[in-house]
C-alpha positions as CSV (number, residue, x, y, z in Angstrom):
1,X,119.6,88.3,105.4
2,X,116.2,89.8,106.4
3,X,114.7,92.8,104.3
4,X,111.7,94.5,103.8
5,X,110.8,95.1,99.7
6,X,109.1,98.7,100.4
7,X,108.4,99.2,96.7
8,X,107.3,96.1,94.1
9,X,104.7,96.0,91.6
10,X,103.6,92.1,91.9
11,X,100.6,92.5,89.9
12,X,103.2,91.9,86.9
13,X,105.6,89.5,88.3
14,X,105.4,85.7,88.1
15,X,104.8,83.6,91.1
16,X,108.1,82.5,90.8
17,X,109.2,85.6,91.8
18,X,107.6,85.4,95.1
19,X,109.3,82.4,96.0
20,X,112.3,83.8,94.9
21,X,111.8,86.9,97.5
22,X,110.9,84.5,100.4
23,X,114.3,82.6,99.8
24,X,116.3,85.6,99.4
25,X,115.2,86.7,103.3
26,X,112.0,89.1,102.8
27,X,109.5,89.8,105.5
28,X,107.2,91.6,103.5
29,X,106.5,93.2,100.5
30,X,104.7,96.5,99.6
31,X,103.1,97.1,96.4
32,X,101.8,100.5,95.8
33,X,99.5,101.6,93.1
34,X,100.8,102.2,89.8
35,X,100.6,102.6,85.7
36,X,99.7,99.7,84.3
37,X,101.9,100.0,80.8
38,X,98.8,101.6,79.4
39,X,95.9,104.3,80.1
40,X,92.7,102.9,81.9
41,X,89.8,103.6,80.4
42,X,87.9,104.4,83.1
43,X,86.8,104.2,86.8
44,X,86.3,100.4,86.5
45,X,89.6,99.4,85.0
46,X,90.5,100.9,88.4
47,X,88.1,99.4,90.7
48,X,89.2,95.9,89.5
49,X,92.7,96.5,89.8
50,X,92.0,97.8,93.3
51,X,90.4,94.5,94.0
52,X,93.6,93.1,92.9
53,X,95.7,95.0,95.3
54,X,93.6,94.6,98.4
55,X,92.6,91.1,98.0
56,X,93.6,88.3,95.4
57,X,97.9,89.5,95.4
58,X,97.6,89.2,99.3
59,X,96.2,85.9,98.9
60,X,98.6,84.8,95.8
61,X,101.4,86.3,98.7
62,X,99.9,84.6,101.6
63,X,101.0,81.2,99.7
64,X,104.9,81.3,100.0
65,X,103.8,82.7,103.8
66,X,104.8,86.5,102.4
67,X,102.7,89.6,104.4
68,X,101.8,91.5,101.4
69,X,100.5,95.4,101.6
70,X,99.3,98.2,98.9
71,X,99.2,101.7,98.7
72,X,95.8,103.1,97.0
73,X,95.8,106.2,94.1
74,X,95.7,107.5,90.5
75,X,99.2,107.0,89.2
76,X,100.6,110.5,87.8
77,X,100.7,108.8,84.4
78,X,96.8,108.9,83.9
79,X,95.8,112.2,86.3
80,X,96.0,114.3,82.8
81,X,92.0,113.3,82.4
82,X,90.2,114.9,85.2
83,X,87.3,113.5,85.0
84,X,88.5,110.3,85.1
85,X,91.0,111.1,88.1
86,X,87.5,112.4,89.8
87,X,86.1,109.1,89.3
88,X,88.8,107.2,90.6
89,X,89.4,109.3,93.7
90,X,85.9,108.9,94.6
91,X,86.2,105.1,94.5
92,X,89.9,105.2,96.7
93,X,88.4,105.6,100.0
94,X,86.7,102.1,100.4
95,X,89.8,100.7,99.2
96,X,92.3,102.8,101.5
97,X,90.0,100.9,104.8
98,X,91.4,98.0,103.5
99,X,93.2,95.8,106.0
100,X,96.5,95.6,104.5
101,X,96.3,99.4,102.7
102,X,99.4,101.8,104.0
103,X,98.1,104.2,102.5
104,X,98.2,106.9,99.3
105,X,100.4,106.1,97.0
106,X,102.5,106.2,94.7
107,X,101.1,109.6,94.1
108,X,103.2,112.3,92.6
109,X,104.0,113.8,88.9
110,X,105.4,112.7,85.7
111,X,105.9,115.6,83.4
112,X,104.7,118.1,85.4
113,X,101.9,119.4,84.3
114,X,99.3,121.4,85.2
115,X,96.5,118.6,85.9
116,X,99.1,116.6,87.1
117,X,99.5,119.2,90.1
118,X,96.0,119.6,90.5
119,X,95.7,115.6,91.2
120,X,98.5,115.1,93.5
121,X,97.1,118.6,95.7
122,X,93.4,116.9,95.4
123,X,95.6,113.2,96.6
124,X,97.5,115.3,99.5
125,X,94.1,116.4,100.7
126,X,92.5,113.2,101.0
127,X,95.8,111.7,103.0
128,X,95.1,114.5,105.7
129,X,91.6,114.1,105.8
130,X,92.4,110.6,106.9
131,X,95.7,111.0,108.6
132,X,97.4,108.6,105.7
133,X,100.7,108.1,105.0
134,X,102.0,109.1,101.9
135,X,104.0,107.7,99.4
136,X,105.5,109.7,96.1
137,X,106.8,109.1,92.6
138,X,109.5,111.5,91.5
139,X,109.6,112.2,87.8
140,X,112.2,110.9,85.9
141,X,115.6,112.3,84.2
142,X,115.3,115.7,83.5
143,X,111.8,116.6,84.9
144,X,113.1,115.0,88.2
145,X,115.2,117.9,89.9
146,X,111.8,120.4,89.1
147,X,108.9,118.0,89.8
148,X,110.7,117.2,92.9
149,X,110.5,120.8,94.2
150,X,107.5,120.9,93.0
151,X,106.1,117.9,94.9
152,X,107.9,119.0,98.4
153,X,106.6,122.5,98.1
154,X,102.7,120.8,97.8
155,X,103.1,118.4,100.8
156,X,104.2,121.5,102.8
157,X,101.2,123.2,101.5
158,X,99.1,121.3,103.7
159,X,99.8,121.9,106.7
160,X,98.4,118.5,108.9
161,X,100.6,116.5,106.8
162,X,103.9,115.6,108.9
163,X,107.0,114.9,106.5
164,X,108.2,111.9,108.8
165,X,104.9,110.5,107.5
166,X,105.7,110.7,103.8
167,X,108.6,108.6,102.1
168,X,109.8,110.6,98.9
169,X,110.8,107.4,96.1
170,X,112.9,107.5,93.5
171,X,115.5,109.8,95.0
172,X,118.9,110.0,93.0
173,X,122.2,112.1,93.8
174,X,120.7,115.8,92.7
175,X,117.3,115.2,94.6
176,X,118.0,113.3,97.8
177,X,119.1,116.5,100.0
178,X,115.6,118.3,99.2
179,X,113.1,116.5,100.9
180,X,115.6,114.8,103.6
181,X,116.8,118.3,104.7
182,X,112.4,119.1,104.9
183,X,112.3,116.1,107.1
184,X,111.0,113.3,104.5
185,X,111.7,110.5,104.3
186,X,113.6,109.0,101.1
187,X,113.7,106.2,98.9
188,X,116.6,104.9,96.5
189,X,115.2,103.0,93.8
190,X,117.8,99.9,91.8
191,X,115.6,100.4,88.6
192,X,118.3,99.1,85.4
193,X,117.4,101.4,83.2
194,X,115.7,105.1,84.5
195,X,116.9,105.3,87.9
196,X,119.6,103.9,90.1
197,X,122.5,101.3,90.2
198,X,123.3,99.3,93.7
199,X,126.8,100.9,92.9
200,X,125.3,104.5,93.4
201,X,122.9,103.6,96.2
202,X,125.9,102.7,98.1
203,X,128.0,106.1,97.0
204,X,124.8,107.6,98.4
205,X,124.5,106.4,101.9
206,X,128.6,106.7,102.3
207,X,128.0,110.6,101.3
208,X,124.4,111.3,102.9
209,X,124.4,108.4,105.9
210,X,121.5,106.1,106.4
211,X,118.7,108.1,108.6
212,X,115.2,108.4,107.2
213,X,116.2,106.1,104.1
214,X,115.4,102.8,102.6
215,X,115.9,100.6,99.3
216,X,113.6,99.1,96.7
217,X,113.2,97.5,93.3
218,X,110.0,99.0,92.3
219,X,109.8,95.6,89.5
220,X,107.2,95.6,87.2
221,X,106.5,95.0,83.7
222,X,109.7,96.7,82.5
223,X,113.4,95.4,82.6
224,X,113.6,95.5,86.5
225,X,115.1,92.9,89.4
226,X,113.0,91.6,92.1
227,X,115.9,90.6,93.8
228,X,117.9,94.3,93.5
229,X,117.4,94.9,97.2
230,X,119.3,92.2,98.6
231,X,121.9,92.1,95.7
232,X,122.6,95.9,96.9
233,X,123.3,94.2,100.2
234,X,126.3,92.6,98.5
235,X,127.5,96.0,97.1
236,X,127.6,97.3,100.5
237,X,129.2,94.3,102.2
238,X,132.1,94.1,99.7
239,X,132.4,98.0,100.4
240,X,132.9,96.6,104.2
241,X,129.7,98.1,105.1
242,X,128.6,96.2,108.4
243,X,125.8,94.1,109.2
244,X,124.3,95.9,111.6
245,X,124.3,99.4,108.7
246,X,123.2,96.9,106.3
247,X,120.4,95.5,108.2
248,X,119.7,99.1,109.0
249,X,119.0,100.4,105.4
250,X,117.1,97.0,104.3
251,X,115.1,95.8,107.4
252,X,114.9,98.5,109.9
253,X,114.3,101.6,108.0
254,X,111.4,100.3,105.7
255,X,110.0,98.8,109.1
256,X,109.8,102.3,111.2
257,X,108.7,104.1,108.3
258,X,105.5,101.8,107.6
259,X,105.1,100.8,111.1
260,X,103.4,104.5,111.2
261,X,100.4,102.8,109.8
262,X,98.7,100.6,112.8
263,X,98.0,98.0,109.7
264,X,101.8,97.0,108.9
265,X,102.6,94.5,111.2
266,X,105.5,91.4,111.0
């Protein structure tokens, strides 16, 4: 089985977990910018984990013979300081010319506040300056229907921003038909405890079809599954999904969707 893992946070995973992603068929593996279980401090804390994302995990990948590529930003988490999120977007451009940098992401809210808006509109802004593609973060539970709405309606704010160039993650079955029916793309992400089950993934693509969609883990620190991608491939096949749909949702998707950046290349 091939697949592409769209959506991993390797800075906290093992090195065994990289071998166990190059067993289980992976071609590549995306990593975009995210909370670290705790608020930087400040601009540096971000600069060096930058550093992390754009050179020393592609070289920790580059061992097992993995392509590994980031996303750049200020996680929604930490945008509540302003001055801080200033700081840090004013360091993201030398870091988004990065050779293996997709580009802004995971951008988007988590309670849906006020600053948090103000961040993601001054994030959306520097993606169309730069003609980047976007990835976002849905809240989660109960701020996830509203902060959805509320994300859509500020990529569609700006008018040079194409929504085939901007994968909505975290999707789940009362937010997938808003930004697919705006033309976004949309992610479903097999996260144990806050977001989705392979089980509903799979209800998901029987009821909504598998166009402009892909899969991911989005591991990290938490109680998460590297492997959730190609375990969800065994959902589908003992639903009698074929090969050709499976390989679809876990290879071919991810790879039109980041093949948009000239950088992402198997």
């Amino acid at each position: 089985m091939r697949y592409v893992e769209p959506h991993a946070h390797m800075v906290s995973r093992t090195t065994d977990d990289y071998i166990k992603l190059v067993q289980a068929g992976c071609e590549a593996v995306c990593e975009p910018a995210f909370w670290a279980g705790f608020d930087r401090s400040s601009a540096k804390g971000f600069f060096d984990y930058f550093s992390q994302l754009t050179k020393y995990e592609p070289a920790r990948a580059a061992k097992f013979g993995l392509p590994h590529f980031c996303w750049i930003c200020l996680n929604p988490k930490e945008s509540e300081d302003i001055k801080l999120a200033e700081d840090v977007l004013e360091i993201m451009p030398d870091f988004l010319d990065s050779p293996n940098c997709l580009g802004v992401g995971e951008i988007g809210l988590n309670k849906n506040s006020k600053n948090e808006l103000e961040i993601l509109e001054r994030h959306i802004d520097i993606a169309a300056q730069r003609d980047e593609l976007i990835l976002v973060h849905t809240p989660h539970l109960e701020d996830k229907l509203k902060g959805t709405k509320l994300i859509v309606d500020a990529i569609l704010n700006q008018p040079s921003i194409r929504p085939e160039r901007v994968i909505i993650d975290h999707v789940e079955e009362h937010t997938i038909s808003i930004p697919r029916d705006k033309g976004f793309w949309v992610g479903m992400t097999l996260y144990p405890e806050s977001k989705c089950t392979p089980q509903r993934a799979a209800d998901m693509l029987e009821v909504h079809g598998t166009e402009r969609i892909w899969m991911n883990s989005a591991c990290d620190w938490g109680i998460s599954n590297p492997l959730a991608v190609p375990e969800a491939a065994f959902e589908l096949r003992r639903r009698g999904q074929t090969r050709e749909m499976i390989d679809k949702v876990l290879y071919q998707n991810p790879r039109a969707f980041l093949s948009q950046s000239p950088k992402f290349k198997l």
